[in-house]
C-alpha positions as CSV (number, residue, x, y, z in Angstrom):
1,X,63.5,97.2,78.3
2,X,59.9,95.9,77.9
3,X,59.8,91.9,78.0
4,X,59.6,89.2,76.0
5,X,61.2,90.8,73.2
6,X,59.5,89.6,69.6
7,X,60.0,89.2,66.3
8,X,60.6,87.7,63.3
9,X,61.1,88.0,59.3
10,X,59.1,90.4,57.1
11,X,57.1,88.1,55.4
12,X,55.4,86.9,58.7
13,X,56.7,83.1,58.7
14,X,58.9,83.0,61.5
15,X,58.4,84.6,64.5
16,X,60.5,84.6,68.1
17,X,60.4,85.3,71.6
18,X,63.2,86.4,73.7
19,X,62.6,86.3,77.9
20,X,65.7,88.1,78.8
21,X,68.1,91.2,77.9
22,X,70.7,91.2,75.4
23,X,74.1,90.2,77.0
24,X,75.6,91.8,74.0
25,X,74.4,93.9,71.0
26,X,76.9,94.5,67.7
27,X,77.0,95.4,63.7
28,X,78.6,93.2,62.3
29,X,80.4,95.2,59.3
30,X,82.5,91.8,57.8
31,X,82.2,91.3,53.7
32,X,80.0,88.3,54.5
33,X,77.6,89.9,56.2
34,X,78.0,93.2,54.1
35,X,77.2,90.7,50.9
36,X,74.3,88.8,52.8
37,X,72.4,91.9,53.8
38,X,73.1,94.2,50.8
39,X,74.4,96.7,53.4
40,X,77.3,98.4,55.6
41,X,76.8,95.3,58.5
42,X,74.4,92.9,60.4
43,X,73.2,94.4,63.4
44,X,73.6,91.2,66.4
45,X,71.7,90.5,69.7
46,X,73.3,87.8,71.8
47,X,70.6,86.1,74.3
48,X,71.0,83.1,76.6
49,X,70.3,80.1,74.4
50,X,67.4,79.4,77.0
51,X,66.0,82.7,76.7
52,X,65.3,82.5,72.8
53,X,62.6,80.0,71.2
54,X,60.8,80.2,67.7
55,X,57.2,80.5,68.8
56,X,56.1,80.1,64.9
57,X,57.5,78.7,61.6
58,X,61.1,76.6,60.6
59,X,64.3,78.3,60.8
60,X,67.0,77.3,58.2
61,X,71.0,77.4,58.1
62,X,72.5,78.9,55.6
63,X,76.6,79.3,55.4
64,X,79.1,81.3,53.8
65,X,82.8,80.6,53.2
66,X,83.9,81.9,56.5
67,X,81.5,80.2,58.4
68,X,80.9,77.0,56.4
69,X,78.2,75.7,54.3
70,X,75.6,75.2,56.2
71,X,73.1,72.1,56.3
C-alpha cells in the first residue's frame, strides 16, 4: 500500500492524510448508514488516531439516533 494515503470530499473542501495502514477496513450495512449514504452500507477505514490529520478545510459532526445528535 502506497503511503500517505489521501483524500477528502467531492467538492474539494476537506482534504486528509493518513501515515499508516488501515488496522481494519468494513461496510457498514446498519439503516443509519444505509439512510445517510442513500445506499446498501458505509464502507470504514480505522487508522491510529495519530496517523490521520485534516491537512485542509473544517470537519463537522453530525449524529443520528443511534449515535446521538451530534454538536
Amino acid at each position: 500500500m502506497k503511503l500517505p494515503l489521501t483524500g477528502g470530499c467531492v467538492c474539494g473542501e476537506v482534504r486528509y492524510e493518513c501515515s499508516f495502514e488501515p488496522l481494519l477496513m468494513l461496510k457498514c450495512h446498519c439503516r443509519d448508514c444505509q439512510q445517510i449514504t442513500g445506499g446498501p452500507y458505509v464502507p470504514a477505514v480505522i487508522v491510529p488516531f495519530k496517523a490521520f490529520k485534516v491537512v485542509k478545510g473544517n470537519l463537522q459532526r453530525y449524529g443520528t439516533p443511534s449515535f446521538g445528535r451530534g454538536s
